[in-house]
Each structure stands twice: as structure tokens, then as C-alpha cells.
C-alpha positions in Angstrom: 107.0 207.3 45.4 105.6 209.3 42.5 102.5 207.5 40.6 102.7 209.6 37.6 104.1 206.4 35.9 101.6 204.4 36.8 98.9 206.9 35.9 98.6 205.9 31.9 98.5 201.9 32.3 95.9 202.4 35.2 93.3 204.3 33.0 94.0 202.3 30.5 93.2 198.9 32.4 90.5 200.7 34.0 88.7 201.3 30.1 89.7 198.4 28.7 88.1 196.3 31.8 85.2 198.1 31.5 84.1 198.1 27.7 85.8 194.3 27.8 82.6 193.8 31.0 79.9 195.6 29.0 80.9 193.7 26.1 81.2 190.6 27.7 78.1 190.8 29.3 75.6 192.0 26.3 77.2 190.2 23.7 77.5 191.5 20.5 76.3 194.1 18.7 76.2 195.6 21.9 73.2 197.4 22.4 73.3 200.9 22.5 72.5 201.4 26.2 76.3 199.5 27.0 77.6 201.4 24.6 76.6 204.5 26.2 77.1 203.6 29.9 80.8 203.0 28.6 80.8 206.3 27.2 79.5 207.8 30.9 82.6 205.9 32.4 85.7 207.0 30.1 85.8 210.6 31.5 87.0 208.9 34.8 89.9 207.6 33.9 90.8 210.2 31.4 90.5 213.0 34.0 92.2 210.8 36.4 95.4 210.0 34.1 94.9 214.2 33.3 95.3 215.3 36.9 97.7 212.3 38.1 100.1 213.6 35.0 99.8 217.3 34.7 99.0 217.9 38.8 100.8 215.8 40.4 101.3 217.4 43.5 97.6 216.8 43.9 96.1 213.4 45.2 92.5 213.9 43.4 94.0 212.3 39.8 95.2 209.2 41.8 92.2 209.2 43.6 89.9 209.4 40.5 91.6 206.3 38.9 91.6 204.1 41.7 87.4 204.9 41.4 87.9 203.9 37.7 90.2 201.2 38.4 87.7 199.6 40.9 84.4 200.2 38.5 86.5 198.8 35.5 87.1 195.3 37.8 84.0 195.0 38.4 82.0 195.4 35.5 84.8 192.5 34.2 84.5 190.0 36.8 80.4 190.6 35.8 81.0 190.1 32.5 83.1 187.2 32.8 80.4 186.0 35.1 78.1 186.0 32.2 80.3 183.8 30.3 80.6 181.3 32.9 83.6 181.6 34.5 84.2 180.5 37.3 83.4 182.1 40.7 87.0 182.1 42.7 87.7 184.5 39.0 84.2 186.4 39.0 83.2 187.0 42.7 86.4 188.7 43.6 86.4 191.1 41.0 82.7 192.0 41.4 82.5 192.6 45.0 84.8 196.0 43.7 82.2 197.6 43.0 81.8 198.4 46.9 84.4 199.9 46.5 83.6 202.1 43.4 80.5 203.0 45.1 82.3 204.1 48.7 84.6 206.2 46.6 82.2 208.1 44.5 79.9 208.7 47.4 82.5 209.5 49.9 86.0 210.6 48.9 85.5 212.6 45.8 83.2 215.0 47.2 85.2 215.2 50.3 88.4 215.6 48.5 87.5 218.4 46.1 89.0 220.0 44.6 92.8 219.0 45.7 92.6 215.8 47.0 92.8 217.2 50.4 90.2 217.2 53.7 88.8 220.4 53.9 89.9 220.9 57.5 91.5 218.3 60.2 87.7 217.8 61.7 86.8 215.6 58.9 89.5 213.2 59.5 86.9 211.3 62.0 84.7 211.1 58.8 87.4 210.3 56.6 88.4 207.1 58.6 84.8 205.9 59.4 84.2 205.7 56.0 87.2 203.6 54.7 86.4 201.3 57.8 82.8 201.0 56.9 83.9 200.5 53.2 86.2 197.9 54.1 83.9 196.1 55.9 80.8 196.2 53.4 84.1 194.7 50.8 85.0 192.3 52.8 81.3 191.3 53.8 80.6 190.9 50.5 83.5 188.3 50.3 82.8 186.4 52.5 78.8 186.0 51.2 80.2 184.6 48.5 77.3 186.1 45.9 77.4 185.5 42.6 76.0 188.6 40.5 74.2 186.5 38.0 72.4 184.2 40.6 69.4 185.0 42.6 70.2 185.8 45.9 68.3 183.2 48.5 70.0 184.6 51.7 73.2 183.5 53.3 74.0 180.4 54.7 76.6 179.2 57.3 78.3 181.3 59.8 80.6 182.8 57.2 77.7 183.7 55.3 75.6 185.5 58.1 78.8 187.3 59.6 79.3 188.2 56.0 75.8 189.9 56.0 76.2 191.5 58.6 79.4 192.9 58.1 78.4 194.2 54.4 74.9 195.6 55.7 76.9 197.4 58.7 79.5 198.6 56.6 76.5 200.0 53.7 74.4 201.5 56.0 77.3 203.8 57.7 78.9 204.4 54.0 75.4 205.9 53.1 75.0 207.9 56.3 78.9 209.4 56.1 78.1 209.9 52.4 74.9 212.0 53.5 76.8 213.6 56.0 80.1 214.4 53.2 77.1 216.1 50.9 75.9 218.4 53.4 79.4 219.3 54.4 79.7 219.8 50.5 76.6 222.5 50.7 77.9 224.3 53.8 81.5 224.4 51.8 80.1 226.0 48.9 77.3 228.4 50.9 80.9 229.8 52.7 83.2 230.1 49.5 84.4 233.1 48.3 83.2 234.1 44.5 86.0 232.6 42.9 85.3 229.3 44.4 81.4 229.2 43.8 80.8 227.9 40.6 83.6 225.1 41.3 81.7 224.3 44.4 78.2 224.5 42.5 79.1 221.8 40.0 80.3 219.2 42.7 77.1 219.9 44.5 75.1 219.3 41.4 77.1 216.5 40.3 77.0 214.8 44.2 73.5 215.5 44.5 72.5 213.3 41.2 75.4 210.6 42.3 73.5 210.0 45.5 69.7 210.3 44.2 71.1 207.6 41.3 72.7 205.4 43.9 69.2 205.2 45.8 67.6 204.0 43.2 69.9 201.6 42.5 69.7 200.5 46.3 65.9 200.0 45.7 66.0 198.2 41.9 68.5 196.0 43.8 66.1 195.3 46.5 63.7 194.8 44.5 65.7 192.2 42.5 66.3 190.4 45.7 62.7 190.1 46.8 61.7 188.4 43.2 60.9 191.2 41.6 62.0 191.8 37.9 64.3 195.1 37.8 63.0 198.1 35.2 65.7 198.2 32.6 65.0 202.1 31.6 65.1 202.6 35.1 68.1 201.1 35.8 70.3 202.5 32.8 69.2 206.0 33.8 70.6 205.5 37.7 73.4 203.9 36.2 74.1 206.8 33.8 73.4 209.7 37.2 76.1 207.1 38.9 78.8 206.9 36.3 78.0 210.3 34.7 77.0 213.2 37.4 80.5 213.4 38.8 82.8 213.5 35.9 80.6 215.7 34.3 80.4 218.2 37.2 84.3 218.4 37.4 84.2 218.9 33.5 82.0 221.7 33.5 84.4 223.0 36.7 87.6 222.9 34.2 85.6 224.3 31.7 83.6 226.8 33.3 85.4 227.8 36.3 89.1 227.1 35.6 89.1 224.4 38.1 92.6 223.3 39.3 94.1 225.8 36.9 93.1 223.6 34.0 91.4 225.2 31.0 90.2 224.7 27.6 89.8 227.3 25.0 91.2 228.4 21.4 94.8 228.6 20.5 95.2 230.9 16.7 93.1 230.5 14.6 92.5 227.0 14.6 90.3 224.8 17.3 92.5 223.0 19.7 91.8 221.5 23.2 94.6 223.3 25.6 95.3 222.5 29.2 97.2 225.5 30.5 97.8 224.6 32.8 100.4 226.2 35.3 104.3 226.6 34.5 106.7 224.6 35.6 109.2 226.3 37.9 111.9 226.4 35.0 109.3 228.1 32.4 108.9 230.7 35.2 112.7 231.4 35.6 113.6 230.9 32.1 110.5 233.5 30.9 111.8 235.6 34.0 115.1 236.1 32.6 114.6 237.1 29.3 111.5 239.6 31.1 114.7 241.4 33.1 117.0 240.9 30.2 115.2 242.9 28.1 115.7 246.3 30.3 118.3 247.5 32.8 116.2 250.0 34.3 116.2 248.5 37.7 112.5 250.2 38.8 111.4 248.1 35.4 113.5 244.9 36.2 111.1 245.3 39.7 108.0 245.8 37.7 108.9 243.1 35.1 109.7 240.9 37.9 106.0 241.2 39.9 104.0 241.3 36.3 105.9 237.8 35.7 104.9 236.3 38.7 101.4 237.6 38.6 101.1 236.0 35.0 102.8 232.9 35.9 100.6 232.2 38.8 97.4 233.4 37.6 97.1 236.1 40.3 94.8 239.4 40.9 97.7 240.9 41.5 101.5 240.4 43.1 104.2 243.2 44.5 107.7 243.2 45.4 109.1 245.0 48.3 112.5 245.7 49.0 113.8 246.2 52.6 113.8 250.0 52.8 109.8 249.7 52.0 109.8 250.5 48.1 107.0 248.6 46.2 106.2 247.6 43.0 102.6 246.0 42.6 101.3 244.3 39.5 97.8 244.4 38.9 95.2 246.1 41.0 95.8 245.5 44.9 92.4 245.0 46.3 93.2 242.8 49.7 95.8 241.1 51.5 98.0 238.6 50.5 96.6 235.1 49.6 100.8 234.0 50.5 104.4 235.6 51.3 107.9 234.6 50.8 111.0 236.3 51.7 113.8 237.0 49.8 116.9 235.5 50.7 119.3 238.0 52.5 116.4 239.7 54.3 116.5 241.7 51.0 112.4 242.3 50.9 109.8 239.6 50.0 107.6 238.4 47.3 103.7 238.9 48.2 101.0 237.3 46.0 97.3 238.3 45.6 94.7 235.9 45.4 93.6 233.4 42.3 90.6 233.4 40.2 91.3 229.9 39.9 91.3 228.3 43.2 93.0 228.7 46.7 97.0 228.9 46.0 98.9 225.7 47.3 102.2 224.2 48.5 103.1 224.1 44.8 103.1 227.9 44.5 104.9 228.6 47.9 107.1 226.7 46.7 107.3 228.3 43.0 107.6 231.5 44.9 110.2 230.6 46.8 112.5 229.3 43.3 111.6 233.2 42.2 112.9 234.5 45.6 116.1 233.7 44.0 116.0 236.2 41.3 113.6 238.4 42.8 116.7 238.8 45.1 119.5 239.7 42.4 116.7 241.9 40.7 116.4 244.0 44.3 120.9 243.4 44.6 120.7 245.2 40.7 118.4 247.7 41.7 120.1 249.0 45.1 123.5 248.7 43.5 122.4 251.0 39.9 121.0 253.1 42.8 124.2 253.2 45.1 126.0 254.2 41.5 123.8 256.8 40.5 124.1 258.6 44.1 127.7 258.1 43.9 128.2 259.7 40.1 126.2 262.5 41.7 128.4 263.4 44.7 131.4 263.0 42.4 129.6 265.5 40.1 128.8 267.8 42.8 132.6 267.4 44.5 134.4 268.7 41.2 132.1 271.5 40.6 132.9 272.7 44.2 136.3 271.8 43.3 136.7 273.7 40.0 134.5 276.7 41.9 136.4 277.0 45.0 139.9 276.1 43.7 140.4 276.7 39.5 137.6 279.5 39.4 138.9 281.4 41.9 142.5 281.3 40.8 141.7 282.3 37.2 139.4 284.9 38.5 142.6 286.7 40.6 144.6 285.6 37.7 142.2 287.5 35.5 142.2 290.4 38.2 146.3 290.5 38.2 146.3 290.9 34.3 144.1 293.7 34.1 146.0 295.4 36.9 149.5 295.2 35.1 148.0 296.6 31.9 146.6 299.3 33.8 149.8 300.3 35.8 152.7 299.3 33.7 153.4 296.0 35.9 157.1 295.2 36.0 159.4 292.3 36.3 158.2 291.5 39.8 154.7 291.4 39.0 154.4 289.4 36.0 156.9 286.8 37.6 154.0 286.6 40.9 151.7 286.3 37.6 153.1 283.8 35.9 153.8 281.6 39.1 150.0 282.0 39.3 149.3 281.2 36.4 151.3 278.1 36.6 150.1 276.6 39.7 146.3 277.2 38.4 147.4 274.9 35.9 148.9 272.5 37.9 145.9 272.7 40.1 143.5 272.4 37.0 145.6 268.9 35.7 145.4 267.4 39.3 141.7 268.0 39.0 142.0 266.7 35.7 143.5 263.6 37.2 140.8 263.2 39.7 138.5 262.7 36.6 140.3 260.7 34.6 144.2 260.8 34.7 145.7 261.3 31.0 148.2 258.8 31.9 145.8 256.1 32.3 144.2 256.6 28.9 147.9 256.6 27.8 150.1 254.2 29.3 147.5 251.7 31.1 146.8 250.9 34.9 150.3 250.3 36.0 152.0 253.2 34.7 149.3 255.4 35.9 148.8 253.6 39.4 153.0 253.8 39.7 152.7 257.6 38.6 150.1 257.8 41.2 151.9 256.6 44.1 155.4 258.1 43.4 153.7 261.3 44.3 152.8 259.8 47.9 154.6 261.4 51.4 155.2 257.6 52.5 157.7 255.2 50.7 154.8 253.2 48.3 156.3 249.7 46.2 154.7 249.2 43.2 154.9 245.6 41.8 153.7 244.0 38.3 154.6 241.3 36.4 156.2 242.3 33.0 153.6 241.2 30.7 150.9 243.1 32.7 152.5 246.4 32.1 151.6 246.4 28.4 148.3 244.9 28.7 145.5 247.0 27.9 142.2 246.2 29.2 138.3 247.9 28.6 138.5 251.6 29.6 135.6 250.7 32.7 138.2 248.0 34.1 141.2 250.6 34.0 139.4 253.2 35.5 137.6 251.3 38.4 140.6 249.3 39.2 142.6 252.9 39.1 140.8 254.6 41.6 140.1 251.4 44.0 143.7 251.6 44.4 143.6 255.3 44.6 141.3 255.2 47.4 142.8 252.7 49.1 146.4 254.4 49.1 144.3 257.8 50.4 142.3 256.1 53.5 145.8 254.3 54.4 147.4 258.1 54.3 143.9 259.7 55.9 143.6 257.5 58.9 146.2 254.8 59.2 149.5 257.1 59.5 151.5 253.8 57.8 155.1 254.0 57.4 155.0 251.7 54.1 152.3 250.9 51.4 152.7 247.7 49.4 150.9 247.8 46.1 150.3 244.4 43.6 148.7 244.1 40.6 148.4 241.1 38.9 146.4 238.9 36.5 145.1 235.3 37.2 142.8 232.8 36.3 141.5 235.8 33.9 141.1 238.0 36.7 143.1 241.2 37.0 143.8 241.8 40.9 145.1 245.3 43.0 146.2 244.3 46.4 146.9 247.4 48.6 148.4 246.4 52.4 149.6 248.9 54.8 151.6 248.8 58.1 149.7 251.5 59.7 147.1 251.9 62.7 144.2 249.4 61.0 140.9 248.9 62.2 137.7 247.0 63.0 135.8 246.5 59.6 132.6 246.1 61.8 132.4 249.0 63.3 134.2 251.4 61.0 132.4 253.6 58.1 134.0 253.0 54.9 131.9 254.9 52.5 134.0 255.7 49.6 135.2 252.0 49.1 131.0 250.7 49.4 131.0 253.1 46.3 134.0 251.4 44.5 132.9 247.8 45.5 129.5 248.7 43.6 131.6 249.6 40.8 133.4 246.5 40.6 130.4 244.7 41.3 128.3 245.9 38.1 131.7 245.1 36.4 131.5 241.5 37.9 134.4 241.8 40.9 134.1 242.4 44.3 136.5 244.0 47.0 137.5 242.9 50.4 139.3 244.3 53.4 140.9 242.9 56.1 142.2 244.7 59.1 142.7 244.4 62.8 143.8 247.4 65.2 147.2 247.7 65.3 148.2 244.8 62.6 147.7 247.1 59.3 145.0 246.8 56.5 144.7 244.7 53.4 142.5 245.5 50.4 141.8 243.0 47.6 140.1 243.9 44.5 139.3 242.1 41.7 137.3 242.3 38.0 137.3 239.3 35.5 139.0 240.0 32.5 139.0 238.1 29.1 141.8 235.5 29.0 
């Protein structure tokens, strides 16, 4: 159950009981002392709505309102005390001051920064505490003690098991609070230099907590035994009790970035800001338009770690793809702090340490949302990769083409001419010539065709997929709806969609030996789809190597598509391709 609604009307209640108490119990004009030991408490409440709110992951905000929540009560029911009502109202209320006192001594130093033990061998601690707290509360119950009333001692059973259960329950909340502060010292002797100052503060702020409480122990005891209590005295351990520890986490925030909140400047006007972190839809939504703006996939990469660095305050972050490439934003000066995969054993996300504190649940858990698009960021990058190599081969294949095949011809071509001028060719010569030269140019259009085929840019996909296969050794249907075969579609679709079908029709001839080839275009949904099925050989898509279709299912993927084949030794092979299309 989430207690960030609850968060606003509990620090509310918690200041309005408490100036309502002072008030109550000074009269007014209030003197200036309430006033100011009302000041001391509103921090609590305020950080603890801050924290329950804007952290909510974290159980130090709740934890810091239930303090205020219980100091608010009390200072009412003594107030209301001082009015006269009556004690089944006041005593109650009152006796929550035990339990302001166990928290502040006990829990909030334990529980720095993030609401959380600082290792599984202070649970012991943990639970003797909020036993011996519960008893000193429910001592002080059952002693019935009025706060405006001299105490003479209890009487009746009730009131001496009462006694003994709140003086049991005091003394081991003071000794596990004595024992919590020098855990506090050791904690902040070990941190790391990021995590010094924060621990610094709490010790400060503890350290005054405690030395104000025991003076408040002995004004109290004092007050018991007869003696009048020192006013000054009193309002200055009251202001160390109500003051030390909000101040300490204020100069934490402030200082030392504690919990990733901090305040500073924003243009050139003076504003309080708590930037704190992003929520994970900041992150993806600043994310995209970071990868949108290039499609350099080595910058998508670098774009993608500076964003996460930023977005989680980091010393530095790197992604690394499966095949070991890395991109590192920031200066990489350790190991990292945490480490997510990506989905699809594509690589992983690795994050650096904070300036700001350890890294929590919260972030694995941011990290893992960006694992998402740190994935299709890695997919882009191997896939622009996968095309580039492939443009190259094809590059390099009709160079060796044009220089093994056209080159040569034209150079014997060339040779022939300058023979027949010299000699005085005749008839027979120039017709071996001209044959020549005639099937260089055949050869130089079917190169030509490789490229690009002049009738695709003329008469669309199906024409040129139909003039395509009627040149096949094997008996190849052709089929396409009628209003298909004067659609025109983007050059890029044409051409991938072409040459999918291309080399699907050449494997089948290569390596299937089919008797029949079945070819289907069609458009559906606003998606235009080649289907090529043969009845040859077929194969096992796990083991066999299908390079040149990877290459065209890359093309169709940056187009939006995707390709499949389906085959089975002996039952034929089935390829599906497909690209969306405007409607």
C-alpha cells in the first residue's frame, strides 16, 4: 500500500498539533521561546512529506513523519492538559512522546540515509529497541501520569508494574541508542568520500540529539525530586532535541546532495529546486529524442551511455554490445557500482558509481526500463553495420564483375578493331566482331540489371520480377492481383522487395534443383508481400548458412519488414517477405 497519499495530511496534523500544544500551553502572545521551539519542529514534517512524496521508494520520509506525527500528539495532549482537560484525553496523547524520543534516538540514525538497516546484524538492535520502546509506552500508560502534576511515585500494582515496565523499557532505549551512535561513527569512519560529509552531519546532528536528551533526562529528574527545572536550560535541550536532526539532514541535502535532493539556482532568478531524480518516462522520453537526433549508430551508442550517466547522476556509464565493443561516458576510474543486461543477450548496461549516495533498487530498476532501448540502439547499430559490409561486397562483386567480364571483352574487342584496320578484315571478321561486340553488351545490361534493372524503374516490381523469372531454366508462375501491377511504391521498397525475390528464385536454382517455383506478390493490411515456394531438395534452417538472405532481411528490416523461411529436407522451401507500405 503506498503512503504517499497519506504523506500531506500527516505533516499537516503533525504541525498543526504541535503549534495548537505550544499555544495551548503558553497562552497567548506566545512567548518567543514556543514560538521558536515550533520553528525547530516544522522541518520534520516538511522533510518527511518531502521524502514520503518525491522518494517514495524510500522508508526514511514515512519514518520521519511518524517522529513528527508522535512529537505533534504529544505536545497537544500537554497542552490540552494545561487547559484542563481531562486525563482519559491528555494522558494518552502525552505518553507519545516515548515514542518521539525512541525514534529520534534510535531509528533515524540507524536508518540513514534510505530507511534501510545498514547490514542484516543490526536487525537484533533493530527489534530490541521497538520492544524496549513499546514497553517504556505502555509503562507510561499504565502509570497513569499526568504531565502537569507532581509526580509522588506510583501506586497500586498497575502503577508499580507500570514503573517498572517504563524504566526497563528507558534504560535499554538509551543503551541501544548509545550503541546505534557508535555504529553511526564506525559507518561514517568506513565510508567512501562521497558518503563522508552525509555521514558527518548525522553524526553531528545524533551526537547533539543525545547530549540534549540527557539533559532533559536530568531537568526531569530533577523536577521529580522537588526541584524547580531551569527554564533556559530546558528550551536549549529542547531546541538540540527537536533541532540537531533535521538540521543535520538539511545541511546533508544541501551540502552533500543527500538522497539525490538538491537546492540551488535555476536562471537568473532564486528558486528552491529539488532535482531530484527522473522518473523512468523522463529517462526514455529524453532518450528518444537523444537517438532521434542522429543515425550514426556509434553516436546513437554514445548518446545512449551519456543519457544514462546524466539521468542517474553517475561518474561514468558504458554500453557494451555482445561482440565486446564499448562506449563509455565519462571517465571510467573503477568497477561498476551495478549491471544489467540487455534483453536478447545483446550486451549490457554498466553504471559507475554516484557522487550522491550508494545506487538503489530504484535504479536497477531504471536501468533495466533503458535495457529496452539500449537493446534496439545495439539491434540499429549491428544492422547499419551488417548494411554497410554488405554495400561493400556488392561494390567489390561488380567491380570484379565489370573487370573480369565487360573489361576484358571490350579490351579484345578493342584488340579485334585495331587488327581489321590493320589487315583489311573481311566479311568473316567483322561478323565474329560484331557478335562480340553484341554479347559485351548484353553482358554489360545483365550487369546493369544486377544494379538496378531498367525495367524496375520503368514498369514497377511485377513487371520486372515477371521479366526476371521468365528468363529462369525451371517453369516459374508469377501471380499478382491486377491493381498491384500498376502500383508504384518508394524506389527503396521496389528495389529491396526485387532482389529478395531475386535471391530467393537463385538459392532455389543454386541448391534446391526444384522442378517448379511459385512466386506471389501481394498487398495487405498495407503491407506489400513476395512469397517464393519451391518443390525442390529444402533444408534445415538451423544448420544451414544463408548469408545473402541475412543481408536482405537487414534491408527489409531498416525499411520496417522482416523475412522468414521455412523449409524441411525433402518438403521444399518457403520464403516470406514483407515491408509496410502506405495504404
Amino acid at each position: 500500500m503506498s503512503v504517499r497519499p497519506l504523506a500531506g495530511p500527516v505533516a499537516l496534523i503533525a504541525a498543526a498539533s504541535a503549534t495548537a500544544g505550544a499555544l495551548l500551553e503558553s497562552g497567548l502572545p506566545a512567548p518567543a521561546t514556543q514560538w521558536a521551539l515550533v520553528v525547530l519542529f516544522l522541518p520534520t514534517p516538511a522533510l518527511g512529506w518531502l521524502l514520503t512524496v518525491r522518494r517514495p521508494e524510500l522508508r526514511y520520509g514515512p519514518l520521519l513523519l511518524a517522529a513528527a506525527l508522535t512529537f505533534g500528539l504529544g505536545a497537544l495532549g500537554v497542552g490540552l492538559s494545561a487547559r484542563g482537560v481531562p486525563d482519559p484525553i491528555v494522558i494518552p496523547l502525552s505518553v507519545l512522546f516515548a515514542l518521539f524520543y525512541g525514534l529520534t534516538w534510535v531509528f533515524v540514525p540507524l536508518l540513514f540515509p534510505d530507511g534501510r538497516l545498514p547490514s542484516p546484524r543490526w536487525r537484533p538492535v533493530a527489534w530490541i529497541a521497538a520492544v524496549a520502546l513499546a514497553l517504556h509506552t505502555a509503562g507510561s500508560l499504565l502509570m497513569w501520569v499526568h504531565p502537569f502534576r507532581p509526580f509522588t511515585g506510583p501506586t497500586g500494582m498497575r502503577g508499580l508494574a507500570g514503573a517498572l515496565a517504563s524504566g526497563i523499557g528507558q534504560l535499554v532505549v538509551v543503551i541501544t541508542a548509545v550503541v546505534v551512535f557508535c555504529g553511526l561513527v564506525v559507518r561514517w569512519r568506513r565510508s567512501g568520500r562521497d558518503e563522508r560529509g552525509q555521514y558527518a552531519c548525522m553524526v553531528a546532528g545524533t551526537a547533539a540529539t543525545l547530549i540534549g536528551a540527557a539533559v532533559m533526562l536530568v531537568i526531569l529528574g530533577g523536577s521529580y525530586a522537588g526541584r524547580e527545572p531551569d527554564g533556559g536550560i530546558l528550551a536549549f535541550a529542547m531546541t538540540l532535541v527537536l533541532g540537531a536532526l533535521p538540521a543535520a539532514i538539511i545541511v546533508s541535502i544541501v551540502r552533500h546532495r543527500l538522497l539525490d535532493v538538491r537546492i540551488g539556482i535555476r536562471g537568473s532568478r532564486l528558486h528552491l529546486v529539488f532535482d531530484l531524480r527522473p522518473t523512468v518516462d523522463e529517462m526514455l522520453s529524453d532518450l528518444g529524442t537523444a537517438l532521434a537526433a542522429t543515425s550514426e549508430p556509434a553516436e546513437q551508442l554514445d548518446r545512449l551511455a551519456a543519457a544514462i550517466r546524466a539521468g542517474l547522476d553517475l561518474r561514468w556509464a558504458a554500453v557494451t554490445r555482445a561482440d565486446g565493443t564499448r562506449v563509455v561516458a565519462g571517465d571510467e576510474d573503477g568497477p561498476p557500482a551495478l549491471e544489467v543486461p540487455v534483453p536478447g543477450g545483446l550486451g549490457r548496461i554498466s553504471a559507475g558509481p554516484r557522487d550522491g549516495g550508494p545506487l538503489t533498487r530504484t535504479d536497477r530498476r531504471l536501468l533495466e526500463a533503458l535495457a529496452v532501448p539500449a537493446g534496439l540502439a545495439i539491434q540499429n547499430a549491428g544492422l547499419v553495420t551488417r548494411l554497410v559490409n554488405a554495400q561493400e561486397a556488392e561494390r567489390r562483386r561488380i567491380e570484379r564483375n565489370i573487370h573480369d567480364g565487360v573489361q576484358q571483352q571490350l579490351v579484345a574487342l578493342i584488340a579485334g578493331l585495331e587488327l581489321a584496320r590493320a589487315t583489311g578484315a573481311g566479311p568473316d571478321m567483322l561478323a565474329h566482331l560484331r557478335e562480340q561486340a553484341r554479347q559485351t553488351l548484353d553482358d554489360l545490361r545483365e550487369l546493369a540489371a544486377g544494379i538496378h534493372p531498367s525495367t524496375l524503374s520503368q514498369g514497377g516490381l511485377v513487371e520486372a520480377v515477371e521479366e526476371r523469372c521468365s528468363r529462369l531454366p525451371v517453369k516459374t508462375t508469377v501471380t499478382a492481383p491486377a491493381p498491384l501491377r500498376t502500383r508504384r511504391f518508394p524506389d527503396e521498397i521496389e528495389s529491396a522487395m526485387y532482389f529478395t525475390v531475386s535471391e530467393a528464385v537463385t538459392n532455389a536454382l543454386k541448391h534446391a534443383r526444384p522442378g517448379h517455383i511459385d512466386v506471389r506478390l501481394s498487398l495487405d493490411s498495407c503491407r506489400l508481400r513476395a512469397t517464393v515456394a519451391d518443390d525442390g531438395t529444402g533444408f534445415d534452417p538451423r544448420t544451414a548458412a544463408r548469408r545473402g538472405l541475412v543481408t536482405l532481411a537487414d534491408r527489409l528490416g531498416a525499411l520496417g519488414g522482416g523475412l522468414t523461411v521455412d523449409s524441411e529436407p525433402g518438403k521444399g522451401t518457403r520464403m516470406d517477405a514483407w515491408v509496410p507500405v502506405d495504404g
